[in-house]
C-alpha positions, -999 to +999 in steps of 0.1 A: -233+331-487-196+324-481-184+345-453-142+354-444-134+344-415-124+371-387-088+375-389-090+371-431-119+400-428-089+421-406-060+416-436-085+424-459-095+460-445-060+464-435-046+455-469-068+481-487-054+509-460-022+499-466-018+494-505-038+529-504-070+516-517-095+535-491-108+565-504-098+595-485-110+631-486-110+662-468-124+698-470-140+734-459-176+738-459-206+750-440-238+738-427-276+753-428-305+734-407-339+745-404-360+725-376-397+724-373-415+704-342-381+684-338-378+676-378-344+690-393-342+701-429-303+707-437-277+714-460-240+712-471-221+742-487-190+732-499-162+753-506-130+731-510-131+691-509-101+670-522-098+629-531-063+619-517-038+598-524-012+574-503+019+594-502+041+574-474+039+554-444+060+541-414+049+518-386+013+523-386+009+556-396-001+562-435-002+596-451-028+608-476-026+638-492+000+659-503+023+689-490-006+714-492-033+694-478-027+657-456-046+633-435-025+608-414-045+575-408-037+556-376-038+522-374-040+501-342-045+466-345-058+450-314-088+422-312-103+453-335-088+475-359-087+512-349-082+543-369-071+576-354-069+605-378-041+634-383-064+662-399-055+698-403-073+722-381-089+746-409-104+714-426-143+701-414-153+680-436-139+644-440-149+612-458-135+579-460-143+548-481-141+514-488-142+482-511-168+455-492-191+430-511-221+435-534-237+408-516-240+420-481-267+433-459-262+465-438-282+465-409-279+496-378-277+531-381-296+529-349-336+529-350-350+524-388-386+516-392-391+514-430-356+494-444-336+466-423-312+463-452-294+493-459-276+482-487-276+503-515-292+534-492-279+567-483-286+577-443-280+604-425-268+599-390-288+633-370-313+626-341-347+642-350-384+637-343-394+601-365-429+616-377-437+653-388-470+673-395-468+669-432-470+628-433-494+627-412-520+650-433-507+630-464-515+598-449-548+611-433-560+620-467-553+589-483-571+570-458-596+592-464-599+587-499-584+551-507-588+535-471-562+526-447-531+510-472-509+496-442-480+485-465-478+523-483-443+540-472-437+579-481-405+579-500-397+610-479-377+616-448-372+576-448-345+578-423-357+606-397-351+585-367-350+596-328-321+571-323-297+577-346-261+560-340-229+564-365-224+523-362-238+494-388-227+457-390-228+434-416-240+404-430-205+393-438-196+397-401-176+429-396-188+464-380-181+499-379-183+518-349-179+559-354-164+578-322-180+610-342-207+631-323-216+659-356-237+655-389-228+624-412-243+610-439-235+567-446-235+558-483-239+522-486-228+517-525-231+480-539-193+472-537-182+496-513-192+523-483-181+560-482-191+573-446-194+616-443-186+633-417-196+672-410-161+674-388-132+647-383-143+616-365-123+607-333-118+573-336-131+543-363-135+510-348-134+479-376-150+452-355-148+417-369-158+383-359-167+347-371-202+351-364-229+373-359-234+361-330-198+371-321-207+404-341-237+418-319-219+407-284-189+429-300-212+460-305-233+457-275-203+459-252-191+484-270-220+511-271-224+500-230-245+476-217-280+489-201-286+494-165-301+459-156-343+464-154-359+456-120-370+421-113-408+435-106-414+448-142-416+411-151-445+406-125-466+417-151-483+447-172-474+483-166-510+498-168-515+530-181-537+553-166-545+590-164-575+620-151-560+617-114-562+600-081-598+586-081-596+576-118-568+553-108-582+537-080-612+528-100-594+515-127-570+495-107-596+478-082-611+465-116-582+457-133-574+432-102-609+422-099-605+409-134-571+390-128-546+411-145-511+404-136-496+444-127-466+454-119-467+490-123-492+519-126-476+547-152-498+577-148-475+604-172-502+632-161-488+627-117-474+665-127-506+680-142-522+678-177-529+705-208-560+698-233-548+714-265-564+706-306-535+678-301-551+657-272-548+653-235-511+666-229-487+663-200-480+698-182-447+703-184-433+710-152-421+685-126-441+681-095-472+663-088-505+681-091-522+682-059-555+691-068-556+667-100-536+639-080-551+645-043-537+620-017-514+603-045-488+598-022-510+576+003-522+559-028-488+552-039-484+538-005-513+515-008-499+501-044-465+495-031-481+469-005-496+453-033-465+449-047-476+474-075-450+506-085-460+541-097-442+556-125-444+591-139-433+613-167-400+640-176-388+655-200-361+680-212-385+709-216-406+735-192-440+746-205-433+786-207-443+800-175-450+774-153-435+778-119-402+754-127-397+772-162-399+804-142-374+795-117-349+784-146-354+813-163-341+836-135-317+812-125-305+814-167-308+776-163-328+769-200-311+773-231-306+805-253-312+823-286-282+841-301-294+873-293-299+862-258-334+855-249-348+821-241-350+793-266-385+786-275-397+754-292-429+740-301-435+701-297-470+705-309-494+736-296-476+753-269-439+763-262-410+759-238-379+760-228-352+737-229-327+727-198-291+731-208-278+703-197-243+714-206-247+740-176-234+720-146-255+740-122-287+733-147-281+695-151-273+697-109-308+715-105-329+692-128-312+660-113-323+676-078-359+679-089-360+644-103-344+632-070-366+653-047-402+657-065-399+623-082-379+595-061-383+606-027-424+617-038-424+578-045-419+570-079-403+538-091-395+546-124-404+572-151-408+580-192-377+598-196-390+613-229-379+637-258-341+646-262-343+653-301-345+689-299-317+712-295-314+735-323-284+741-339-284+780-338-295+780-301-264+787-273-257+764-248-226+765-221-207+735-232-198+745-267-213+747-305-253+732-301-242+718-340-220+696-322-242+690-294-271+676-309-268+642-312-256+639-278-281+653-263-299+624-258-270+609-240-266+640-215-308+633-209-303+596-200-279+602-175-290+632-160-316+606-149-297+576-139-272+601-121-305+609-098-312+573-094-274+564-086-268+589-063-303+578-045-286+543-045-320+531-064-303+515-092-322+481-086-353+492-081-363+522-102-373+517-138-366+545-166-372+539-205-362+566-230-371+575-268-343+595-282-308+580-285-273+580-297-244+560-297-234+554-257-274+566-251-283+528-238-255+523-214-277+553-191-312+539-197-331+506-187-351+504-219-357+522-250-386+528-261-392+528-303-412+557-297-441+572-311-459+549-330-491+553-352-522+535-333-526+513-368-513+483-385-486+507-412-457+493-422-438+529-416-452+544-386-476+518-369-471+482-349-455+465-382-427+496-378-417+481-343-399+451-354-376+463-378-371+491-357-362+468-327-339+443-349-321+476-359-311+487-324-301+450-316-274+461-348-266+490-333-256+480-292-290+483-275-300+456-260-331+463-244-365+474-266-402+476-261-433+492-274-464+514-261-488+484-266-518+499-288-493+530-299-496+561-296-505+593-327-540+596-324-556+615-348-587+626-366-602+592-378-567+575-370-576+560-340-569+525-320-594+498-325-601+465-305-580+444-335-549+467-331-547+463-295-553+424-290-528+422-318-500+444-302-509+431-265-502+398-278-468+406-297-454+425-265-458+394-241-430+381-262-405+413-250-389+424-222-413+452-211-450+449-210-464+485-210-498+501-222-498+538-233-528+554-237-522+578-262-529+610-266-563+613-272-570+586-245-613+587-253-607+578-292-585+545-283-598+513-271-580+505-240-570+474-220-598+483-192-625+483-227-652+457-216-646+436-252-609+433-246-602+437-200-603+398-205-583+390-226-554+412-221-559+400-185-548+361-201-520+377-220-506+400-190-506+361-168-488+344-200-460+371-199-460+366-160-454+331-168-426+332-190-408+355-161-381+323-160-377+322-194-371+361-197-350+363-172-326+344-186-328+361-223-321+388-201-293+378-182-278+368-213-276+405-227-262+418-193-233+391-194-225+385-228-241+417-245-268+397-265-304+417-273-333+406-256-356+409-289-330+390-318-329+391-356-330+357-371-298+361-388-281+361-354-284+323-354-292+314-392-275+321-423-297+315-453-310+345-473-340+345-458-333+348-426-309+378-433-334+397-448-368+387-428-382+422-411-415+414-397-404+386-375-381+384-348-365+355-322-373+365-281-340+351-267-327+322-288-360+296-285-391+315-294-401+327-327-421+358-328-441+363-359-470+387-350-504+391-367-497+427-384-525+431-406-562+444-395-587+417-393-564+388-403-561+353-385-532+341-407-498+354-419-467+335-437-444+327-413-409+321-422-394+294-398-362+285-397-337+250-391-348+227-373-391+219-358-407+243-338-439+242-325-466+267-326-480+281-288-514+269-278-521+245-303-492+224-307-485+218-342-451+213-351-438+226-380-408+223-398-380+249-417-398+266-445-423+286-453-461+284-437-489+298-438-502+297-402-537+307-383-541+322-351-577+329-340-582+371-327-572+365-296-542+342-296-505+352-300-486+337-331-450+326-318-432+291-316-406+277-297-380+254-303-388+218-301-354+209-283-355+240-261-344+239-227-375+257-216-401+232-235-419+220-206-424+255-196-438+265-225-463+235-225-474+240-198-480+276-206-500+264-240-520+239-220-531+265-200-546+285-221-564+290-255-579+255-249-607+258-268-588+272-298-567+239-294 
């Protein structure tokens, strides 16, 4: 595919502006939204929308419109192209399109799971809960009657994303980068894009470059660059554990015992726990438990001389009527309904309120409790989860909760990394968060791609993480991982010994190496089971090993802005390699191609220019496709042949695997 270079990319977006060939229009209209469990249904009632037309220009300013109704366009040309628009005050609704090529790819829109390739899709740009109630039956049923079909994808709610960001790049090597904060909806037509916007847009930021390469680096710094993550979470796994202070003592001593490389013990339950028809729940209020977590603090003592660091668990909400929900509610801390009363919402049994962050003296009280019962308790780091659900017809302090929404997740973020800052623990406590928007990343260490299915599904289960992950590179966050073994649990949907050697072995290849339970924690296989404690203890030591190597992948993303976990399109142009979704490159050298199918022990693998060879066994291969084998328990990645890093990684395969060999 012949691509434009950067400045002939510029002219060309700047001619159609100019010659009046964008598609401009403007309006009055109103919005409905219904949300259930964080899931938004919505709608658009239009009451005036009008197509304009270039009516005059001077300087860099272009009219559109006419007497009766105008948009002035903006244009400031720097290394980017920015538009500013001149919109009257009684108009909300605005759209703006233009010609591009029918043979692109559109990658971004922050976190997808089903479609890398957005061409020729329509997606809406709202934060929301990824999975609801309804799919779940659906798929439960199927399974039920047809057996699991990994590769089946509901045609509904295709989109519904927690990390939703108003930016998308192409494969022809420009961006767009929205400055807009409300509803819009991104059509992605075969020749052209038309981007809607539920309000006017504060800025639109062309990005182009001669690469996409270039591209990403342009995006990354622009969304903000992520808090760099503590050397110690590449001493190896983050373990999960729950059921209080003597459960974790036991299963640490026999995690060491066995040889697993830890760096951190994340018990999400240190505040308490709930046993509702969903599972074993987190008890939503913010201080340990001292009868569940007895001497925790002496315990936490004890780890940190092993060099081991306990994390926790927050989140926006308090369970109704626990002590801190009763302390915001007389304190009118927790947001409201419109006829005054508290705000409640229901994640999946139970309800509770929401902190209004937009309240100074609310986001100044939940910052102190994360500083006070968290940091100085002893916690290195934290699951800063949720941030999807603020309804639109609740009230909050700082202004219309419409416009509020997507942001929310932003205001979350750094509520916690304010805590941290002003604790002047910025290099030493760890937080990962689920929901995100635009500037989200530049306030969190890692993201998180949420909530995944404990199976092998192509929508909601490991095969979902990659795409996902490839998609956030595309949208400025840099920094990804997974819960290894997922997390919905439910009814005969449960994690099996297959799933979680398979995703243990594709998250030594990321920056983060974390377990999650789940939440029904009895139903899962776990990394402690007695068929699997020895091997993940050989895959916890390889990602141990390959600290160097990370590190530098890493350092690369906090100087330059490149992702940790990288399309292969970043470095390769052929079709293939724009449109390949189930594999991905771990810094520049090492090809990732995971075994995502139950019960499999080879996949085709898509490799691209130039010989790479294949981890613990050595075979070389060159550009093509290949079918390749790798035995249950080994990892399926390759690394360049004329990598930097080669005698690292052979050392690493002779290590281990040997009798595979």
């Amino acid at each position: 595919m012949d691509k434009y270079s950067s400045e002939k990319l510029k002219e060309l977006f700047l001619n159609q502006i100019k010659n009046g060939e964008i598609v401009i229009g403007t309006g009055i209209g109103t919005s409905t939204y219904k949300m259930k469990r964080g899931s938004f249904k919505t709608k658009n009632h239009i009451k005036f929308f009008k197509h304009l037309s270039l009516r005059d220009s001077y300087e860099n300013n272009y009219v559109y419109g006419d007497k009766n109704v105008s948009i002035n366009v903006n244009v400031s040309e720097n290394e980017n192209i920015e538009l500013t628009f001149g919109i009257q005050k009684e108009y909300n609704r605005f759209s703006i399109g233009f010609k591009t090529f029918n043979d692109e790819e559109i990658y971004g829109c922050g976190e997808q799971y089903v479609h890398l390739n957005l061409k020729n899709k329509n997606v809406p740009i709202w934060v929301s809960e990824h999975q609801q109630v309804s799919t779940i039956l659906e798929k439960l049923i199927e399974m039920k009657i047809f057996g699991p079909k990994p590769e089946r994808i509901i045609s509904r709610n295709q989109f519904q994303t927690y990390y939703s960001a108003p930016v998308f790049t192409s494969s022809m090597n420009y961006a767009f980068y929205c400055d807009f904060d409300g509803y819009a909806k991104f059509h992605f037509n075969k020749d052209g894009i038309e981007l809607r916007f539920r309000g006017a847009p504060k800025k639109i930021t062309i990005l182009t470059a001669d690469s996409q390469l270039e591209l990403i680096k342009k995006m990354c710094n622009l969304a903000g660059i992520s808090p760099r993550v503590p050397s110690w979470t590449g001493d190896g796994a983050i373990l999960a554990m729950q059921g209080g202070t003597e459960v974790l003592r036991e299963k640490y001593k026999v995690a060491k015992e066995k040889g697993i490389k830890i760096s951190g013990i994340w018990a999400q339950d240190w505040c308490g726990h709930v046993v509702t028809s969903f599972g074993y729940q987190v008890y939503w209020n913010w201080k340990v438990d001292d009868d569940l977590y007895k001497g925790l603090k002496e315990f936490i003592e004890e780890l940190k001389a092993d060099g081991v660091h306990f994390l926790g668990y927050i989140n926006t909400f308090l369970k109704e009527d626990a002590p801190l929900y009763l302390e915001a509610k007389e304190k009118g801390y927790l947001v409201k309904r419109q006829d005054g009363e508290i705000y409640h919402i229901k994640s999946t049994t139970f309800d509770a309120g929401i902190v209004d962050l937009t309240n100074e003296e609310a986001y100044n009280w939940y910052k102190e409790i994360i500083k006070t019962n968290m940091i100085s308790f002893g916690l290195d780091g934290w699951m800063a989860d949720f941030g999807e659900y603020l309804p639109t017809d609740s009230v909050v302090k700082g202004g219309s909760a419409e416009s509020l929404h997507n942001i929310w997740p932003t205001l979350w973020a750094k509520c916690s990394y304010d805590a941290i800052r002003e604790m002047g623990r910025e290099k030493d406590i760890f937080i990962f968060s689920r929901a995100a928007y635009s500037h989200t990343p530049k306030y969190t260490n890692s993201m998180w791609n949420g909530d995944q299915h404990v199976d092998f599904s192509d929508e909601y289960g490991m095969s979902s993480v990659i795409p996902a992950t490839i998609s956030m590179a595309c949208s400025g966050c840099g920094v990804v991982h997974s819960d290894i073994g997922g997390y919905t649990t439910v009814m005969w949907m449960k994690r099996n010994t297959d799933l979680m050697l398979r995703w243990s072995q594709m998250n030594i290849f990321s920056p983060i190496y974390r377990t999650h339970e789940g939440n029904r924690p009895t139903d899962n296989v776990q990394f402690n089971n007695e068929d699997i404690i020895d091997k993940f203890s050989e895959y916890s030591n390889i990602f141990y090993e390959l600290k160097e190597y990370r590190d530098d992948v890493l350092n690369e993303y906090y100087s330059d802005g490149v992702p940790v976990m990288r399309p292969l399109f970043l470095y390769y142009n052929d079709k293939e390699s724009r449109v390949e979704k189930r594999e991905y490159l771990f810094g520049r050298d090492i090809l990732v191609a995971p075994i995502l199918r139950e019960n499999t022990t080879k996949r085709k693998v898509y490799i691209p220019e130039g010989e790479w060879i294949q981890f613990f066994t050595g075979i070389v291969y060159p550009s093509g496709t290949h079918e390749i084998e790798a035995s249950p328990d080994m990892p399926l990645a390759l690394y360049k042949n004329d990598s930097k890093y080669r005698n690292l990684f052979n050392e690493i395969s002779n290590k281990h695997f040997k009798g595979d060999k």
